[in-house]
Steps between C-alpha positions, in 0.01 A plus 500: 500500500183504263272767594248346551299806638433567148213230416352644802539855507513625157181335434288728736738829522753691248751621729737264674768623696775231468725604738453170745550221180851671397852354562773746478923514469655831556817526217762708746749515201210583221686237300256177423373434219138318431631185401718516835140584699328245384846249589422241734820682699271749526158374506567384874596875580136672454325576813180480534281833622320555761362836476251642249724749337880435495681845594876498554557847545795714353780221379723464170413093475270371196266307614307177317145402600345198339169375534253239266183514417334175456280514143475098518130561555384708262418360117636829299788687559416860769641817449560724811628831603838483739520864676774589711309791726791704539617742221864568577673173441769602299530182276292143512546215269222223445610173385349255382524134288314409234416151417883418349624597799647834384516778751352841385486813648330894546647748675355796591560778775548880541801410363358454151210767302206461600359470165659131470324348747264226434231706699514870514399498890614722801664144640690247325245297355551181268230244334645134563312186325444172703488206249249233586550193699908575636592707794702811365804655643591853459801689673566839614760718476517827741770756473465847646732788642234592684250333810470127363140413506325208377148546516382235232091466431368263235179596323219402258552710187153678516531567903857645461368745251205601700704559789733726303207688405375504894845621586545784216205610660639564862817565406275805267337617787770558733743697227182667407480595837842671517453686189190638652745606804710625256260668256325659812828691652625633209190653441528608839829645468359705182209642686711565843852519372664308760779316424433233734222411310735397198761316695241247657392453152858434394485295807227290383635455133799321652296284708321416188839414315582261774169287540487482124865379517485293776147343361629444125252745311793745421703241348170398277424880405784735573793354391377128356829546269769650764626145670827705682255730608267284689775364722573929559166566527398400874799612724479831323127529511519390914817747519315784342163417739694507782654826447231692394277343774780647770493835307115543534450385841760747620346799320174331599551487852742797550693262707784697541298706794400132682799302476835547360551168546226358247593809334893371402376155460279537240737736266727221591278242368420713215841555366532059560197493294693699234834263524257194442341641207844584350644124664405308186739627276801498752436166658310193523087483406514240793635762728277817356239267602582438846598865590209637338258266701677587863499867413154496427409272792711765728313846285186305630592462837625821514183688323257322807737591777496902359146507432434391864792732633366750327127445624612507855663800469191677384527431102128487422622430140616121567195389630434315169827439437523249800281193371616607151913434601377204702314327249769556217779379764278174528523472122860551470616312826307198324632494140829555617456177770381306192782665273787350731290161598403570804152480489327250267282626184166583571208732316572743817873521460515552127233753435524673894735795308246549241195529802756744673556687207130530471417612889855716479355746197145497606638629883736742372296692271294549829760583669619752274159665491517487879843736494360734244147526683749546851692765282229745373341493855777626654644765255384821609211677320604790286177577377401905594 
């Protein structure tokens, strides 16, 4: 199974997405060992993919992926950069032989600090060496409590780190975005003193906490050092979201006066949001994970369907919040597809929550100037 894409590709590009020229073997009983994976027992067993980026949703297997890369071309030995575009694999191991035959290995994860990794990079990155003139196998070892995905690029060195650069660049924009949300009510809420002002700040803070969870930049600059943590760290950020996202939309849209209905769902969703941020440390990260992601995908569904109750019924107030709750609920309803392996892996499905996220603070800070402008217009003048 030489790649033999690589002559080919990596001469006129440095990103390859390998996802096509990988066989793997999913380990139900997380029990073999490398020497038993590279068995001819078990070198039959490998499948071979066919889809760009293997995802295999929530499951408690290991899974192996091997693939080659065929170096019997090149004159000097070629160094590249093996990135696994995904940041929350809990542990992966890289083997591979040397020319004695000996197997080595690396293992890195957000399972381990982040300050031992090879490459101090949002994803798990890791440089492997082609020696001239053989084909090279390497082998793979995913574990995870969480949504197994195996998003696996190869790049030229120089490429890889440009792209990083690109992508700290984006990723800058949109937090810097928030904080400008952020930044801009609470100096709202110090000129106006209302209190709304600060909780849709708070609101925005958690939202932060969870794309910079979800996206591996909290791992790399919050807690690089706090491994138990990082496995905590996104049910209770989503938990936390989701409850304080209830909380404002319900003092937002006074929905107790449109619907009682929407009105009881959404404390009920809020106080769920609270049990999932709590769930971690009475019961599986596996199933934090999947409650938190189905109570947020139901706070979203509920948020649109109140904001257009709520319009209907005369609630000037939600106008905004309509595209805002439908746009987020886009976001979520994707991520969570992709989380259980529904839906394959594409740009739109990873980063749609962080676009939501986006749209969702940009709409309700209009909207919230929308209720206060509605407000003073209709409290009565007590000038003499």
């Amino acid at each position: 199974m030489a790649y033999a894409q690589d002559k080919k590709v990596l001469s006129r590009t440095g990103q390859v997405p390998i996802g096509r020229y990988v066989d793997y073997l999913e380990d139900k009983d997380q029990r073999l060992s490398i020497r038993e994976v590279v068995s001819a027992e078990y070198a039959q067993k490998f499948i071979r993919s066919d889809k760009d980026i293997l995802n295999f949703g929530f499951t408690n297997s290991v899974y192996w992926v091997r693939f080659e890369i065929d170096g019997s071309y090149r004159p000097a030995e070629q160094e590249y950069i093996l990135e696994i575009n995904y940041p929350l694999i809990d542990q992966l191991t890289i083997y591979r032989q040397d020319e004695f035959g000996a197997w080595s290995e690396d293992t890195e994860g957000d399972r381990f600090p982040f300050k031992d990794r090879e490459i101090a990079h949002r994803n798990i990155a890791h440089k492997i060496v082609v020696p001239p003139r053989k084909v090279s196998t390497f082998y793979l070892r995913f574990q995870t409590e969480g949504s197994m995905q195996i998003p696996i690029m190869i790049w030229k060195s120089h490429d890889f780190y440009n792209q990083a650069f690109n992508e700290n660049m984006i990723f800058g924009i949109l937090y810097g975005t928030l904080f400008v949300v952020v930044a801009y009510n609470i100096f709202l809420f110090w000129i106006v003193q209302k209190w709304l002002h600060l909780a849709f700040a708070a609101m925005i803070v958690l939202s932060i906490l969870f794309l910079a969870t979800q996206n591996g930049y909290a791992f790399k600059y919050l807690w690089s050092s706090g491994t138990h943590w990082t496995n905590h760290a996104l049910p209770i950020s989503t938990g936390l979201l989701t409850c304080a996202s209830c909380i404002y939309l319900i003092k937002m849209l006074e929905i107790e006066q449109y619907s009682v209905l929407m009105y009881v769902s959404l404390v009920t969703i809020a106080v769920l949001g609270i049990f999932t941020a709590i769930a971690p440390f009475v019961t599986t990260h596996n199933f934090s994970i999947k409650f938190g992601l189905i109570n947020g995908l139901l706070a979203a569904f509920v948020s649109l369907s109140s904001s257009i109750i709520c319009r209907l019924k005369g609630g000037m107030q939600s106008r905004y919040l309509i595209p805002a709750s439908y746009l987020y609920l886009i976001g979520i309803m994707l991520v969570s597809l992709k989380a259980f392996g529904i839906i394959e892996t594409t740009f739109i499905s990873t980063h749609g929550v962080e676009l939501g996220s986006v749209c969702q603070a940009v709409f309700y800070s209009l909207g919230l100037r929308e209720k206060y402008a509605i407000t003073l217009e209709t409290e009565p003048n007590t000038t003499t």
